[in-house]
BATI-949999 format. One line per field, with one value per residue (C-alpha): residue in one letter; x, y, z; chain. Coordinates in Angstrom, 1 decimal. Each point is the difference from the previous one (the first is absolute). Layout:
N
resn (A / ...);
xx (X / ...);
yy (Y / ...);
zz (Z / ...);
chain (A / ...);
***
This chain:
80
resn (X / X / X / X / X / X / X / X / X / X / X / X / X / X / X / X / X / X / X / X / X / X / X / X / X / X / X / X / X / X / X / X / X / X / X / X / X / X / X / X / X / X / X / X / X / X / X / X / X / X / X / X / X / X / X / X / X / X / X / X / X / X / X / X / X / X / X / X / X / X / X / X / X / X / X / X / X / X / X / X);
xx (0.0 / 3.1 / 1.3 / -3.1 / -0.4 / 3.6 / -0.8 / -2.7 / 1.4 / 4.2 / 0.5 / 3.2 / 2.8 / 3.3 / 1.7 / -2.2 / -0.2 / 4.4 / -0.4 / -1.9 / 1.1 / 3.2 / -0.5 / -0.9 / 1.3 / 2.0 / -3.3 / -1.6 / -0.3 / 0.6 / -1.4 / 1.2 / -2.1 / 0.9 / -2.5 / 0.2 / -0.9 / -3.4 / 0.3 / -1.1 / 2.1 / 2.8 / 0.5 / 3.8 / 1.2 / 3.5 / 1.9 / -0.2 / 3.1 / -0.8 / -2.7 / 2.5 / 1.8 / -3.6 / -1.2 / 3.1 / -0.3 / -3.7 / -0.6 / 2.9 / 1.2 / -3.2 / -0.8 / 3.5 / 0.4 / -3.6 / 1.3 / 3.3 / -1.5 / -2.9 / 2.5 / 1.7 / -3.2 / -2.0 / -3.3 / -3.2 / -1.5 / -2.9 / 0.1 / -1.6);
yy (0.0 / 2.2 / -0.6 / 1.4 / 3.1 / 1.1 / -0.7 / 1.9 / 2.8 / 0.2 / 2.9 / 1.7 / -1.4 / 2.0 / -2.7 / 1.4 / 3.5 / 0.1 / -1.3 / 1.9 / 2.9 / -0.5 / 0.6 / 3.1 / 1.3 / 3.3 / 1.1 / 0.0 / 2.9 / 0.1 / 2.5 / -0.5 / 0.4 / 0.8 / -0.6 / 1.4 / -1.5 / 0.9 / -1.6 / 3.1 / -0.4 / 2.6 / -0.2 / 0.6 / 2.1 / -0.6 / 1.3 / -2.1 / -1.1 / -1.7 / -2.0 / -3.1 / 0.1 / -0.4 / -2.4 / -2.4 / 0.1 / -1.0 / -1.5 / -1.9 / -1.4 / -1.7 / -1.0 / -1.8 / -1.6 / -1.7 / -1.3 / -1.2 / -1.4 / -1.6 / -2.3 / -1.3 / -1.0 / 2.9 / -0.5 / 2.4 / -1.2 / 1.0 / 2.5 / -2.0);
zz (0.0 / 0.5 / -3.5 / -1.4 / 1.9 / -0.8 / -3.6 / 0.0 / 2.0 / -1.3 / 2.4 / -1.4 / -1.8 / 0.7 / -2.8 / -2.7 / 1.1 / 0.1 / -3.6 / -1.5 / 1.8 / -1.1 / -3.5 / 0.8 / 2.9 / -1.5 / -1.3 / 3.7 / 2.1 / 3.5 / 2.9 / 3.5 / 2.9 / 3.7 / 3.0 / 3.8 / 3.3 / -1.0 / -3.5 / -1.9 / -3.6 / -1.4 / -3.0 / -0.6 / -3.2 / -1.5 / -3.3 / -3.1 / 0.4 / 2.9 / -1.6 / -1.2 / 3.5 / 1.0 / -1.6 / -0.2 / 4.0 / 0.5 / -3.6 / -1.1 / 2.4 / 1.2 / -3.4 / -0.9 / 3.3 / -0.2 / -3.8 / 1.0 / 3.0 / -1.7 / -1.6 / 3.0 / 1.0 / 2.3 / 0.7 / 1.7 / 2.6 / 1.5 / 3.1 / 3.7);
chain (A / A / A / A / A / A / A / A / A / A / A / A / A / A / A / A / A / A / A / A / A / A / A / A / A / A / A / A / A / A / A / A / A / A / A / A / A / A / A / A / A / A / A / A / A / A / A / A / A / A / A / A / A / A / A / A / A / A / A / A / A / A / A / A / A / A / A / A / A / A / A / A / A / A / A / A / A / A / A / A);
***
């Protein structure tokens, strides 16, 4: 019965999302948020310049270590 509900309901797949991401991750903006104590969202403004340091920090990174990591054999498991 398990099976069946997570076939019917995949939930997210961060293997498919790094793929196809990753064709086109240098056409993919990024905005950076900051929060308080009180969680009330900044938005942060940087120079274009900065928008490649940016997104090689939060983006990239993430994206090529769930690919290179895929292959050795990582797995999601669900959160108890």
């Amino acid at each position: 019965m398990e099976e069946q509900e997570q076939s019917a309901n995949p939930g997210f797949d961060v293997f498919q999302w790094a793929n196809s991401i990753d064709e086109i991750k240098n056409n993919v903006s990024v905005e950076l948020f900051l929060f308080n104590k009180n969680y009330t969202p900044y938005k942060v403004r940087y120079s274009e310049m900065l928008t490649q340091t940016v997104r090689s920090m939060f983006m990239i990174e993430a994206i090529e270590y769930v690919i290179k990591e895929a292959d050795k054999g990582l797995e999601c498991r669900d959160y108890e």
